[in-house]
C-alpha positions as CSV (number, residue, x, y, z in Angstrom):
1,X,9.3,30.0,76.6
2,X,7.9,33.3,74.9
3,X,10.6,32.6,72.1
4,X,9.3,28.8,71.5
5,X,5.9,30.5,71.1
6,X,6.8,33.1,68.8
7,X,8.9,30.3,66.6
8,X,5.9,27.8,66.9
9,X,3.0,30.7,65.7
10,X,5.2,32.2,63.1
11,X,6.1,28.8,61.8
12,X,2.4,27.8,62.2
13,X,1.8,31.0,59.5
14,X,4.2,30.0,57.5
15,X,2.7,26.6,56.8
16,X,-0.6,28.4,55.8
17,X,1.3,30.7,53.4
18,X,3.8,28.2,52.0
19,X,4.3,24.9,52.7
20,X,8.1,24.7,51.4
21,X,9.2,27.8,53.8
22,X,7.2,26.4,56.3
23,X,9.6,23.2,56.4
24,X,12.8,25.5,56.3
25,X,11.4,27.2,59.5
26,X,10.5,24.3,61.5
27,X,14.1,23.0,60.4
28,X,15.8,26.1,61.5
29,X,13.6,26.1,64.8
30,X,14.9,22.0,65.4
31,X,18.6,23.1,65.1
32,X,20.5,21.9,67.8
33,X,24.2,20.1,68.5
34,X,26.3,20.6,65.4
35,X,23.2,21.5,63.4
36,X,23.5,24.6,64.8
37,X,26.6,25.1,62.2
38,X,24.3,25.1,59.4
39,X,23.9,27.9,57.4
40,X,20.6,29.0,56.5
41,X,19.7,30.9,53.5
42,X,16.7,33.5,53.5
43,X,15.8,32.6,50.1
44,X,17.2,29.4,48.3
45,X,20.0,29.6,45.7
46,X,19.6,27.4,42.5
47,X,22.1,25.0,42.7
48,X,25.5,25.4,39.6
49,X,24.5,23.1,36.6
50,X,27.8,22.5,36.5
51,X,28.8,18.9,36.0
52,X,30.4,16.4,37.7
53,X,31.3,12.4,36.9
54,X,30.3,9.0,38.6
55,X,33.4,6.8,39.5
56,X,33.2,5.0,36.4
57,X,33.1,8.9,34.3
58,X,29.0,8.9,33.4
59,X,28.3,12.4,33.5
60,X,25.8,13.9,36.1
61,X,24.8,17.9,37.4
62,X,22.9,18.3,40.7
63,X,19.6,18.6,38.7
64,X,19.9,14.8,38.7
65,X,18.3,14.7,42.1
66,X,15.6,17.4,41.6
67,X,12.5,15.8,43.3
68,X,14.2,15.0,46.7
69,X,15.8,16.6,49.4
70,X,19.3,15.8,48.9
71,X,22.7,16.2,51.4
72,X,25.7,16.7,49.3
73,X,29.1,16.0,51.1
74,X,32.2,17.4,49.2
75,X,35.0,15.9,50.5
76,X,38.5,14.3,49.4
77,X,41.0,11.3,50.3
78,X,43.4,13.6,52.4
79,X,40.8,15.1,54.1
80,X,41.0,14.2,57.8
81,X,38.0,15.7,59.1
82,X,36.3,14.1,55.9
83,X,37.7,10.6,57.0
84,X,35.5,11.0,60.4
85,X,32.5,12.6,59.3
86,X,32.1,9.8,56.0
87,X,30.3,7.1,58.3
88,X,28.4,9.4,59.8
89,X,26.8,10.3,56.3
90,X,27.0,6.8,55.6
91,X,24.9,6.0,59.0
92,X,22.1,8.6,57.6
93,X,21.4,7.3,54.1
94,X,21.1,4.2,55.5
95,X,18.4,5.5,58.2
96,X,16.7,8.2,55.8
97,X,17.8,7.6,52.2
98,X,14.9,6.4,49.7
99,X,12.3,8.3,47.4
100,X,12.2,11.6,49.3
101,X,15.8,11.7,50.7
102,X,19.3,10.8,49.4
103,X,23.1,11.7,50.4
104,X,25.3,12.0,47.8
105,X,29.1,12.8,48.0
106,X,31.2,14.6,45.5
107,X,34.9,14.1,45.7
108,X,37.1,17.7,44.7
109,X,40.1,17.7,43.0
110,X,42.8,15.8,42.3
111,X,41.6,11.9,44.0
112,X,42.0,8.9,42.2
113,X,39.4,6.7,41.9
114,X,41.3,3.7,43.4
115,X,42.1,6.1,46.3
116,X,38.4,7.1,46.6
117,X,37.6,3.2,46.8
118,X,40.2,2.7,49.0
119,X,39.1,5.6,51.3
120,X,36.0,4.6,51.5
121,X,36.7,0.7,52.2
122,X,39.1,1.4,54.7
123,X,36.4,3.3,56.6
124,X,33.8,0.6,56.1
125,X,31.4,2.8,53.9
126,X,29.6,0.9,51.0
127,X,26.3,2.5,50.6
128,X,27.3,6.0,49.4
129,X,28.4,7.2,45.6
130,X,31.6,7.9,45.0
131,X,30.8,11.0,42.5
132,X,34.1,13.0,41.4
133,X,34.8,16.5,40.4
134,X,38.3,16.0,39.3
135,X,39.2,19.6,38.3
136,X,37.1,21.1,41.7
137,X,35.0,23.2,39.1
138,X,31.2,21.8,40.6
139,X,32.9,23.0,44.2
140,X,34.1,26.2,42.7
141,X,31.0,27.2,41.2
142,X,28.7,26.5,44.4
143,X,31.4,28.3,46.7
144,X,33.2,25.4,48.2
145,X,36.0,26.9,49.7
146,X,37.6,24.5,52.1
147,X,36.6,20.7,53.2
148,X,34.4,19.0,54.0
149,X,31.7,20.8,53.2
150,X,27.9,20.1,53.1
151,X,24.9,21.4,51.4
152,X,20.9,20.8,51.7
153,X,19.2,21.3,48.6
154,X,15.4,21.4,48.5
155,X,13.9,19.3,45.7
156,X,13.8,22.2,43.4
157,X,17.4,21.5,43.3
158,X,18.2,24.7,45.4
159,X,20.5,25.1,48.5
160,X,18.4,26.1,51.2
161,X,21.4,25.6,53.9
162,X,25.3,24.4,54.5
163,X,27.5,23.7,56.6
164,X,31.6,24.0,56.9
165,X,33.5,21.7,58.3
166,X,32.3,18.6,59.6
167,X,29.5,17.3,61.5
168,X,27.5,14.6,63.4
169,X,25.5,14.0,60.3
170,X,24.1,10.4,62.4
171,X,23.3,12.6,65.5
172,X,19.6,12.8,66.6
173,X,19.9,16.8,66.1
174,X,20.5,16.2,62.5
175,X,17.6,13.6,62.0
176,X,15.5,16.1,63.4
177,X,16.7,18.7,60.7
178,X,16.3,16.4,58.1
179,X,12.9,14.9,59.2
180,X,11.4,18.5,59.3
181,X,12.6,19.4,56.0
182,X,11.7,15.8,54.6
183,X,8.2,15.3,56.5
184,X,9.9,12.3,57.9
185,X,8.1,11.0,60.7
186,X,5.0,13.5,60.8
């Protein structure tokens, strides 16, 4: 109980001081199930300009989605954990996604687009992007180092948290994450 107070009153000065921070805190404080995975940076780190493609080779960078909070999935067809976690993602831009919130997913490495389509009709997912960073250098530069892998970026475009491996991403622990960053629901 005397821990929940402390959280609550420092989270409570946070929101005087900064706003932003304020969010972060009452995210961290809401972490729960699988969102306790998440890791949490003490100050954010700009996201790699580095670019990436759509599916049909348009060029795009993470600065493309500055102005919202943003979930980035990096994931690939042979990716088995990938395969399970995919709906879940799928499940929470269709709850959340819209003009504050969006999930975008990034395929790494070598996947052909008609694999990528393939995957992601054989799992029933039609509301997502398939986004492609065929020679893995977007992944590299943001420190990607296994799969799948998920950032939060703030919508200054910087990662304020990840996660490795994957996770219940259409739980109620993360909606309560993502509602606290977002605002969703207050």
């Amino acid at each position: 109980m005397n821990k929940l107070v402390h959280a609550l009153l420092y989270t409570a000065t946070l929101a005087l001081a900064n706003p932003a921070l304020a969010d972060v805190e009452a995210a961290k404080a809401s972490a729960t199930g699988d969102m306790k995975k998440l890791v949490w940076h003490s100050d954010p780190d700009p996201a790699s300009d580095t670019g990436f493609i759509t599916f049909d080779e348009k060029p795009l960078t993470l600065a493309d989605w500055q102005g919202k909070w943003v979930v980035v999935n990096f994931w690939a067809t042979w990716c088995a954990p990938c395969k399970k976690e995919m709906p879940m993602l799928s499940d929470l831009q269709a709850e959340m996604g819209g003009e504050t919130f969006e999930v975008v997913t990034i395929a790494t490495s070598r996947n052909a687009p008609a694999k990528m389509q393939d995957f992601f009709d054989e799992i029933g997912v039609d509301n997502l992007p398939l986004h492609r960073d065929p020679q893995s250098a977007l992944a590299r530069a943001m420190g990607v180092l296994g799969l799948p892998v998920t950032l939060i970026l703030n919508p200054e475009g910087e990662e304020v948290a990840r996660l490795t491996g994957e996770a219940d991403w259409a739980s109620d622990e993360a909606r309560a994450v993502l509602a606290a960053l977002t605002g969703a629901g207050s």
